[in-house]
MARTORLO-720349 format. One record per residue: residue in three letters; x, y, z of N, C-alpha, C in turn; residue number from 0. Coordinates in nm, 4 decimals. Example, Ala and Ser with C-alpha at 12.3 -4.5 7.8 and 13.67 -1.06 7.14 Angstrom:
<atoms>
  res       n_x       n_y       n_z      ca_x      ca_y      ca_z       c_x       c_y       c_z    n
  Ala    1.3190   -0.5690    0.7800    1.2300   -0.4500    0.7800    1.3200   -0.3300    0.7800    0
  Ser    1.2850   -0.2250    0.7080    1.3670   -0.1060    0.7140    1.2900    0.0030    0.7870    1
</atoms>
This chain:
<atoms>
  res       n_x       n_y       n_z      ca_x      ca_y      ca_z       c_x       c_y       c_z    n
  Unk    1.2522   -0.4683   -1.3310    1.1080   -0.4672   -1.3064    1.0540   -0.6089   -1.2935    0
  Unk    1.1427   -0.7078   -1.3839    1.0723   -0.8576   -1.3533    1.1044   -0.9118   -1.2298    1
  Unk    1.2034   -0.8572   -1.1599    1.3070   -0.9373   -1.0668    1.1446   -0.8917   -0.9120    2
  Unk    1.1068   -0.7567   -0.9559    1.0291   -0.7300   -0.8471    0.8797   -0.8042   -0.8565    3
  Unk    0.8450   -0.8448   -1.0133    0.7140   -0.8868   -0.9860    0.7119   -1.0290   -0.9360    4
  Unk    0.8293   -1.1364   -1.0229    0.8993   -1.2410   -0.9500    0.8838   -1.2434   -0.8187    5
  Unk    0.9966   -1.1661   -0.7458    0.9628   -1.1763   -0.5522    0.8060   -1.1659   -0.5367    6
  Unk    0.7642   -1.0550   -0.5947    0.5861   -1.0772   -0.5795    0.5012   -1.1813   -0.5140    7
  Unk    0.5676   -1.2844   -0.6643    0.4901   -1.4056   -0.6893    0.4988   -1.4547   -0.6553    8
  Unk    0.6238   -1.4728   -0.5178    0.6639   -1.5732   -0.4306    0.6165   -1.5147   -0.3026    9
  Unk    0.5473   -1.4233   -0.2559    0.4675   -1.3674   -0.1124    0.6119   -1.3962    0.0167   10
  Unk    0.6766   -1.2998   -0.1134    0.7876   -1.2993   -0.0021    0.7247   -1.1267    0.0846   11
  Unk    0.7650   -1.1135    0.1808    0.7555   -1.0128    0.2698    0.7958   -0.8790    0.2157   12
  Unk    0.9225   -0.8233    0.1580    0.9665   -0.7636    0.1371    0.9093   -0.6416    0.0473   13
  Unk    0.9038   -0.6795   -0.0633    0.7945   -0.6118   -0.1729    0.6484   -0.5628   -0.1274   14
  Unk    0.5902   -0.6958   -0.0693    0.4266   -0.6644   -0.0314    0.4410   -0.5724    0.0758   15
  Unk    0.5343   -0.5697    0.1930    0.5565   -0.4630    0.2609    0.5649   -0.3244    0.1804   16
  Unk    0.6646   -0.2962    0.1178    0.6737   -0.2085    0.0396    0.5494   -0.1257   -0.0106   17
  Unk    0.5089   -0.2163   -0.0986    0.3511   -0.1747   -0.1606    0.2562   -0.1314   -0.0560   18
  Unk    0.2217   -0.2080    0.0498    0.1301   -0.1722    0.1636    0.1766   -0.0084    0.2335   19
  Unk    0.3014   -0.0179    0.2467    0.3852    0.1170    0.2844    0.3225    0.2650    0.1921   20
  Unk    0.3381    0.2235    0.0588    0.3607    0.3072   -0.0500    0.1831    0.3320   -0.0418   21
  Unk    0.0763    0.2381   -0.0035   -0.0720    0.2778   -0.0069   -0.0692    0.3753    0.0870   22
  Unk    0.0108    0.3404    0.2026   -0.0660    0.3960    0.3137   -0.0294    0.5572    0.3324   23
  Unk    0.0650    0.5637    0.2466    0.1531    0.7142    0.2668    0.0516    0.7823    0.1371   24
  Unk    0.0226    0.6922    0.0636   -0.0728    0.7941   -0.0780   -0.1857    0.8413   -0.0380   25
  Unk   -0.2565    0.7315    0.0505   -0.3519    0.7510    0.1357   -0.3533    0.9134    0.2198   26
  Unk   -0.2338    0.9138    0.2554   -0.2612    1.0146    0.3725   -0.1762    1.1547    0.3022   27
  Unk   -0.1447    1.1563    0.1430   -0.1272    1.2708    0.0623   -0.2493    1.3026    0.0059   28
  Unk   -0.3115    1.1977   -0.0090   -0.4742    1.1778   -0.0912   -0.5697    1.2731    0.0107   29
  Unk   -0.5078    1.2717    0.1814   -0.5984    1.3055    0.2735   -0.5595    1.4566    0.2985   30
  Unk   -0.4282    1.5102    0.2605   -0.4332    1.6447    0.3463   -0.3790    1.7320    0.2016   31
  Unk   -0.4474    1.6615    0.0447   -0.4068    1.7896   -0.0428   -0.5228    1.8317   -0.0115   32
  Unk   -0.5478    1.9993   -0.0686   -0.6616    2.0695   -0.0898   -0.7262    2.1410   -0.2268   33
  Unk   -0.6659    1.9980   -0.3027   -0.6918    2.0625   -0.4751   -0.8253    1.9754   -0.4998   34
  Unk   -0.8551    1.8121   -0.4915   -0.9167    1.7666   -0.5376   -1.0133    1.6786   -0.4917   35
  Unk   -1.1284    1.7574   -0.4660   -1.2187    1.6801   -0.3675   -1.2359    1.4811   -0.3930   36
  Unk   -1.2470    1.4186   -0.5330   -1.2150    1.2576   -0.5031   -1.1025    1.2227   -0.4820   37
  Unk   -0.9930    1.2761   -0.4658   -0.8483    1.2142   -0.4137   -0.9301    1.2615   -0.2617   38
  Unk   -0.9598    1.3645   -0.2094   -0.9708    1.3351   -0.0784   -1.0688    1.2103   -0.0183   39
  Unk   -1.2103    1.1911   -0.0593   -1.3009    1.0678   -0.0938   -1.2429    0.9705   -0.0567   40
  Unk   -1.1215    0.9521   -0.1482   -1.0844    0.7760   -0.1956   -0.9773    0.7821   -0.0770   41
  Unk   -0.9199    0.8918   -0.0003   -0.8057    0.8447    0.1358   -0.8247    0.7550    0.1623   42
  Unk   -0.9318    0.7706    0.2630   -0.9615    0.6961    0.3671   -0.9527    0.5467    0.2915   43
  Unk   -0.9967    0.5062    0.2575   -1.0082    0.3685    0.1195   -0.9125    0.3599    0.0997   44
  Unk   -0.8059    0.4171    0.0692   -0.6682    0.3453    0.0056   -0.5749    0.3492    0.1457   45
  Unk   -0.5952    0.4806    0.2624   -0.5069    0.4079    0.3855   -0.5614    0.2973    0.4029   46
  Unk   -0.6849    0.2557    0.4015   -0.7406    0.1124    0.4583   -0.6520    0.0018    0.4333   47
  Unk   -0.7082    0.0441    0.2995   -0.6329   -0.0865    0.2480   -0.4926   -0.1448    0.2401   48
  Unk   -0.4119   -0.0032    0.2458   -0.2747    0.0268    0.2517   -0.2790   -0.1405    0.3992   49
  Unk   -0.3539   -0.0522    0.5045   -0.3309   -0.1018    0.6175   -0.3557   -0.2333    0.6301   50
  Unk   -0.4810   -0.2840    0.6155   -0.5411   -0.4205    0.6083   -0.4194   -0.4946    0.5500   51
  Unk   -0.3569   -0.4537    0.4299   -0.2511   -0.5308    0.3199   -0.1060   -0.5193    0.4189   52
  Unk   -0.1150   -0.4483    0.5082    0.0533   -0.4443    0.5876    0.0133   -0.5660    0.7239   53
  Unk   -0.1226   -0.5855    0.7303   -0.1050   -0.6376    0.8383   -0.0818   -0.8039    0.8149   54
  Unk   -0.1893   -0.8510    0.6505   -0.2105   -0.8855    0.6446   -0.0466   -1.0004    0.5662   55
  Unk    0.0380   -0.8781    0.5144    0.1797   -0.9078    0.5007    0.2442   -0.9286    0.5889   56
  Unk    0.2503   -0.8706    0.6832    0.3205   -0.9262    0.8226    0.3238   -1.0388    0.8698   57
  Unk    0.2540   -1.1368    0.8056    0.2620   -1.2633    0.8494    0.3858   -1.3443    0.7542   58
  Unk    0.3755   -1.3073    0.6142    0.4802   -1.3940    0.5159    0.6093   -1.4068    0.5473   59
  Unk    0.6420   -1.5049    0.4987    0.7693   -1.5596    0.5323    0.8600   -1.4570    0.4742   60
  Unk    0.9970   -1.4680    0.5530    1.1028   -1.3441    0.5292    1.1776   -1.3886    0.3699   61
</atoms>
């Protein structure tokens, strides 16, 4: 678990990809359950951000 917050802290690509990945897919479970009306609310908001954060990772060094 340290080895991953480590790479973190170094804005290596790999991880922050990951994480941006892992928003954007919660995002869009958040969007098509039909149990809980604020998980549906907050989708849209967490694909965003999912997204904004993948694009915004796409730039870091490999």
């Amino acid at each position: 678990m340290m080895d991953i917050v480590k790479a973190m802290l170094r804005f290596r690509r790999g991880p922050w990809e990951m994480l941006a990945t892992i928003l954007i897919a919660l995002g869009v479970v958040m969007l098509m359950q039909p149990f809980a009306l604020v998980l549906y609310s907050y989708s849209f908001v967490v694909t965003l951000v999912g997204t904004v954060m993948f694009i915004i990772v796409s730039h870091f060094p490999e």
